[in-house]
N, C-alpha and C positions, 0 to 999 in steps of 0.2 A: 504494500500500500504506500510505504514512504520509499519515495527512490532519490537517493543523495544525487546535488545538481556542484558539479564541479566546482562554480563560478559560487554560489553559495558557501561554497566549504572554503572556499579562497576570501569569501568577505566572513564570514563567522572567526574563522582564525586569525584574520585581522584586529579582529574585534575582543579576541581573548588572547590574543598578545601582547595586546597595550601594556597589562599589568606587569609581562613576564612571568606571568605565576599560574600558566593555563594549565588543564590537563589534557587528558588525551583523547581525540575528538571520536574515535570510536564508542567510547562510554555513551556518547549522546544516542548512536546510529545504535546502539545494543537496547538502549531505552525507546526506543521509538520503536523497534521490533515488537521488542516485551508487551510496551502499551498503545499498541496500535489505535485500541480504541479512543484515545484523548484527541482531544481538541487541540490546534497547534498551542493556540493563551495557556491549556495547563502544559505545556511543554515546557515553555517558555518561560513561565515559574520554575519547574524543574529544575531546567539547564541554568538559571540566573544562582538556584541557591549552590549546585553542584559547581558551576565554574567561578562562584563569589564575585561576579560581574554583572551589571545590569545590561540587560539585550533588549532589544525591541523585536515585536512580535514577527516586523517582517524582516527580519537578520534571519532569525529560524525557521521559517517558514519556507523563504527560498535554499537554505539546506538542506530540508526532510520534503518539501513538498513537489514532487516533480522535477521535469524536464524544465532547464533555463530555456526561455525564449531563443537566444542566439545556440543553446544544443538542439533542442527541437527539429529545427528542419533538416540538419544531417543527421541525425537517428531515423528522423520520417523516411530519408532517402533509403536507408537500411533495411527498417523494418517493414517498407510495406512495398520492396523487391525492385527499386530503380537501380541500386545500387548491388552488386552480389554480396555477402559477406566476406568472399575471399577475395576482394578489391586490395586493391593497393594505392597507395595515392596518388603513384603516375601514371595508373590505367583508367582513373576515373575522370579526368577530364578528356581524355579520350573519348569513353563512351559515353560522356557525355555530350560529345560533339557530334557523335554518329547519331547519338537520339537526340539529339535536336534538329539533325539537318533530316533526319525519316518522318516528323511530326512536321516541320516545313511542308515537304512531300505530300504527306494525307494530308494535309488542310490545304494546300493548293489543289488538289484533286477536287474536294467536293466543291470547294469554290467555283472553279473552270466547269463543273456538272452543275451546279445551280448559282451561276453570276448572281441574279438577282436577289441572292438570298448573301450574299458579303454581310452588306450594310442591314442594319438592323433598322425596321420601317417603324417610325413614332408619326403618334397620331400627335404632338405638338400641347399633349394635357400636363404632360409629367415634365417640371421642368428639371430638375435631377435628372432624370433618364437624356435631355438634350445635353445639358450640360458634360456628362457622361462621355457620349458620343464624342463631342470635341475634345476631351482629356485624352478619349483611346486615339482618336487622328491625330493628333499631336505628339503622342507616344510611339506610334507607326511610323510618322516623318524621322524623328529621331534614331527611332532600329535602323530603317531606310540610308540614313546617311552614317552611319556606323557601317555598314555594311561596304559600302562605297567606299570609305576609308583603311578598310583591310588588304595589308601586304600581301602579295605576290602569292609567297608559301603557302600560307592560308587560305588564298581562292583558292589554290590550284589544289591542295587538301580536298576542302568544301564542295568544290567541283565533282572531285570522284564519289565523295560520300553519296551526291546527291545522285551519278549515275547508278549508284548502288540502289540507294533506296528505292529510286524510279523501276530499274527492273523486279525489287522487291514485291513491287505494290501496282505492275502493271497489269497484271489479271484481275483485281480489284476493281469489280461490277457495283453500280449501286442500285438499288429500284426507285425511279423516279418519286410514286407516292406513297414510300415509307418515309423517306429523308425529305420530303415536303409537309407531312402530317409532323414528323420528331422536330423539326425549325419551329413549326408553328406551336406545340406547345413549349419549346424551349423559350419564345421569345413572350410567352405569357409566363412562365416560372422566374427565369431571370430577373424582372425587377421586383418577384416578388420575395427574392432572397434576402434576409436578413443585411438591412442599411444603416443600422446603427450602431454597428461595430468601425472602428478605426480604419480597419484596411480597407472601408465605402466610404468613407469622407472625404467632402472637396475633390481634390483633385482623382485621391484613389476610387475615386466614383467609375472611372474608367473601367477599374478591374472587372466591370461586371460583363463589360462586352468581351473583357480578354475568358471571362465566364464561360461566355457564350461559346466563344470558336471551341473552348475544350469540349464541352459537350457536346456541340453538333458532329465535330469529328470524331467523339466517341462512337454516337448517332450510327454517323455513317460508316464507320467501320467495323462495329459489331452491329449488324441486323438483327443478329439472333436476338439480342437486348434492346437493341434501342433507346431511345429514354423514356424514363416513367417520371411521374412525379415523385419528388423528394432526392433527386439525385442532385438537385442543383444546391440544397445544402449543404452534402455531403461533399462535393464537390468544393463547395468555398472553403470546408476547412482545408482543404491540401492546399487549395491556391493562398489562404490568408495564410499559413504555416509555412510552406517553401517560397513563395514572392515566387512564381517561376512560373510560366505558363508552361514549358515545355516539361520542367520539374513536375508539375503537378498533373499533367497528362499520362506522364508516366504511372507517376506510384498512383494516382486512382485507378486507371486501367487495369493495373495490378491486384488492387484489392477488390477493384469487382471482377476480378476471375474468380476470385471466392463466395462473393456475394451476390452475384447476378441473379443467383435464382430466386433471391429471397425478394425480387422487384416483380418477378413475374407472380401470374396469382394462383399458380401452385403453392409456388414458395407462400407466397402469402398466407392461406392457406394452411400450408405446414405449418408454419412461426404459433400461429395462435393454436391451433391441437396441442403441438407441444406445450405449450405456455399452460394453456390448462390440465393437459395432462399433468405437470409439473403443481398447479396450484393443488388439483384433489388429491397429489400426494402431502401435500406440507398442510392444504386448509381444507377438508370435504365440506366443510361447511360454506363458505365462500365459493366454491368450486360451484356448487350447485345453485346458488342464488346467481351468480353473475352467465353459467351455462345457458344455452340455448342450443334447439337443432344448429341451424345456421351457425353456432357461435359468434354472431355480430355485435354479442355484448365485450367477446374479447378483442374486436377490431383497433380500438385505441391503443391496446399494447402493442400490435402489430410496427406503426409509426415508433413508439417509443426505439422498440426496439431495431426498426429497420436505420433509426437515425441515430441509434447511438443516444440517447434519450440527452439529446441534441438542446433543447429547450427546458428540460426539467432542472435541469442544474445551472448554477453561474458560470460563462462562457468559460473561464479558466479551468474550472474542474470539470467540465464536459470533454474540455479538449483531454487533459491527465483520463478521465475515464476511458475515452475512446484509447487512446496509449496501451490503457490496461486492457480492455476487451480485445485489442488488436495484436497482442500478443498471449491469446489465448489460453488468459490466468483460468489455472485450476480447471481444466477442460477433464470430461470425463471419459474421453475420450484416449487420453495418452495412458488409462488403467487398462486399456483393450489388450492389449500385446502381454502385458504384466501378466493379466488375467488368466490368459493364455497358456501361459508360461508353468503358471502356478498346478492350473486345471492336468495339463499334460503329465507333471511331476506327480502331483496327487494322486491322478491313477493309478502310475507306475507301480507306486511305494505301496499307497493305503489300499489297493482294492483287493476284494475278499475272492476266497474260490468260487463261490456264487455268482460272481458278477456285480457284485455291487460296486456302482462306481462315486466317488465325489464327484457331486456338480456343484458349481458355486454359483450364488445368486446373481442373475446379472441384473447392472445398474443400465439403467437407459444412459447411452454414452450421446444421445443427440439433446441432453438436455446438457447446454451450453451456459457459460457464468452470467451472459445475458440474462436469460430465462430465470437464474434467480436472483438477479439485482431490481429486473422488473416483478418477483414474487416480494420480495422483501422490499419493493414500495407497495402493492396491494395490499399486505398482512401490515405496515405501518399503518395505512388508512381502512382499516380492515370497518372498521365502526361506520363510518360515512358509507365506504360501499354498502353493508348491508341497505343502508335507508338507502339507495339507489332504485327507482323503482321503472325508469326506461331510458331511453339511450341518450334523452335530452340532459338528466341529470348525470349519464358518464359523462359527458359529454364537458358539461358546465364542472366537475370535478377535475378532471381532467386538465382545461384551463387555469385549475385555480393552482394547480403545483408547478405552473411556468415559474420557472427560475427560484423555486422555493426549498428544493430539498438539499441538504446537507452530505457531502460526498463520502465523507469518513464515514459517520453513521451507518449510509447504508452500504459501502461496500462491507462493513461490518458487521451488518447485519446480513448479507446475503454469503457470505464466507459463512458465517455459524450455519445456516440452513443450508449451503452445501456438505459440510462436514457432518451434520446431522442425517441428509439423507443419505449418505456414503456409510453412515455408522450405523443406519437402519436396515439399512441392505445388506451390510457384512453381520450386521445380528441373528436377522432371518436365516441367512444361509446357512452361518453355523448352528442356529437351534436344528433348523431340519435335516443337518450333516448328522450334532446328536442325536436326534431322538434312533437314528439309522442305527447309528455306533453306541449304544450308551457305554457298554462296556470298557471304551477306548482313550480314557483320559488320555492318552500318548495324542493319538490323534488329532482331539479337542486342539492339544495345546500346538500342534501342528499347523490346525486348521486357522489359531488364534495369529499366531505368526505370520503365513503368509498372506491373511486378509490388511491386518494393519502393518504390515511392515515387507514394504514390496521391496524385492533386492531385483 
């Protein structure tokens, strides 16, 4: 939950060497494990009486709390596959050079396929969105004569990349009235993306047409997805996070190779079954008041969860959340192989001349840490759901925890209800391994071992 930020540990040390009489800053990072669940203020107390220094809330905060703004978007570039892990630093501006002259490439294709769709058509109401428009032309003149001003070596570089990509991407068909219908609701999404955040002010009002070109040549270059609604949010955190059009073309593409399906409306769909499946394991009582055939009473999770519960939290610890969801904390999934493992050995060893074999209980591995970060805001507002009596009051509920809920809390609270239903599941399985084996204390304790302590 706390993940130490360099530049933080570099101003915190500053800050307790004044005296010369600091300790040792691991002590803090050992405390902040231990009591995850504190608030940074009691922290902050803590460390003030442990290092005999007075600190300010946001000295330690930027310590324990996340990724610094200037680490952030080269992590982005790591963790969500622009970049390989096994990069080196003189190969990375390299490929960085190749995938920006291939995103060139496809954004000129669709272009030259629908000219008239370059320029973003305003009806002249929204003066933001004109204003906008001139910040991005202005921005474009500028690349324009950078571009113009590059040495020799480097066109003639730039040049072959680009015959590359061109052969790359020349069999690359589009259907006229997909990528005519995906502009038209791109250019109704776009200005309705979140504008009062920093990187939509004044001038960075532009960003949202550089918005635009990522999307449509998402658009147009995955058919099979195309755009739905809500991509255009997701989308602005990579662009507000890397500053990079080309940057941020990448690692979204990247991460919706994982998530595409959850935009379609199977995925759709699936998100919420699970979701409820997940709740009538933790609440049956909840489970069945907010249930319906259709499940349309769990459709608002759906959003929660397809955006990274985007809105529910304050813009900084939404971005730290998605971090933590995007790096696949505590997935139940990585216990498959274990499981496996264990299952295969257990027969080996424990099985009787009769044929009796160990089966371990298995955990649903597709109930993901999303599923209980969103369980463990439902069972928070568990009281008001009940009095929920149709879709108008999920509805108006659901509004009212924009920007309201506390991030520690509940990844704290949805940690315990994961390790509870992990601790439920390996309970079951060993009661009805015993009741098989009574006689087999050896076994039990066998079976106790490789449930909680996977090797």
């Amino acid at each position: 939950m706390f993940v130490r930020s360099s530049k933080g540990s570099e101003n915190l040390e500053k800050s307790l060497h004044v005296s010369g009489n600091a300790r040792d800053l691991p002590s803090l990072r050992r405390y902040c494990v231990k009591n995850r669940h504190l608030c940074v203020k009691d922290i902050t107390t803590w460390a003030q009486e442990h290092f005999r220094k007075s600190l300010s809330v946001t000295t330690v905060r930027r310590y324990i709390c996340g990724l610094s703004p200037t680490e952030r978007g080269l992590a982005w570039r790591f963790l969500f596959g622009m970049y390989p892990c096994s990069s080196t630093a003189l190969e990375r501006p390299l490929l960085l050079e190749q995938l920006a002259v291939r995103y060139q490439v496809m954004k000129r294709k669709w272009q030259n396929f629908r000219p008239s769709a370059v320029r973003m058509h305003l009806n002249g109401t929204d003066a933001e969105l004109v204003a906008a428009v001139s910040y991005f032309d202005q921005r474009q003149a500028l690349i324009q004569q950078h571009e113009q001003n590059q040495n020799d070596v480097v066109r003639h570089r730039l040049v072959f990349l680009e015959l590359q990509a061109q052969i790359l991407f020349e069999r690359v068909t589009f259907d006229k009235e997909e990528v005519q219908e995906a502009i038209r609701i791109i250019d109704k999404d776009v200005p309705r993306t979140t504008r009062d955040l920093g990187y939509y002010q004044d001038e960075g009002s532009g960003n949202l047409l550089v918005l635009r070109d990522i999307l449509i040549t998402y658009a147009a270059f995955h058919p099979e997805v195309s755009y739905a609604q809500g991509m255009n949010d997701l989308c602005s955190r990579f662009l507000e996070v890397l500053d990079s059009e080309v940057d941020s073309f990448w690692s979204f593409s990247s991460y919706m190779e994982k998530f595409a399906k959850d935009f379609r409306e199977d995925g759709l769909y699936r998100k919420i079954e699970l979701e409820a499946a997940l709740l009538k394991e933790l609440d049956p009582q909840l489970h069945v008041h907010l249930v319906t055939d259709s499940m349309e009473s769990f459709t608002f999770c759906h959003r929660w969860l397809l955006l990274g519960f985007q809105r529910e939290f304050e813009h900084s610890d939404a971005l730290r959340l998605f971090e933590i969801l995007s790096c696949d904390h505590l997935e139940l999934i990585s216990q498959q192989v274990d499981r496996a493992r264990h299952q295969e050995r257990l027969a080996q060893t424990y099985c009787t001349d009769d044929g009796c074999e160990s089966q371990l209980q298995a955990v649903n591995t597709d109930f993901t840490f999303e599923l209980f970060i969103c369980a463990a805001i439902l069972l928070d507002h568990r009281d008001t759901l009940l009095q929920c009596r149709d879709e108008v009051q999920l509805i108006q509920f659901t509004s009212s925890l924009q920007g309201t809920l506390d991030l520690n809390s509940t990844l704290k609270k949805a940690e315990r209800h994961f390790f509870n239903y992990c601790k439920r599941c390996a309970w079951d399985s060993m009661s009805n391994h015993c009741r098989a084996h009574k006689s087999k204390e050896e076994d039990f304790l066998h079976q106790l071992r490789c449930l909680f302590v996977l090797r």
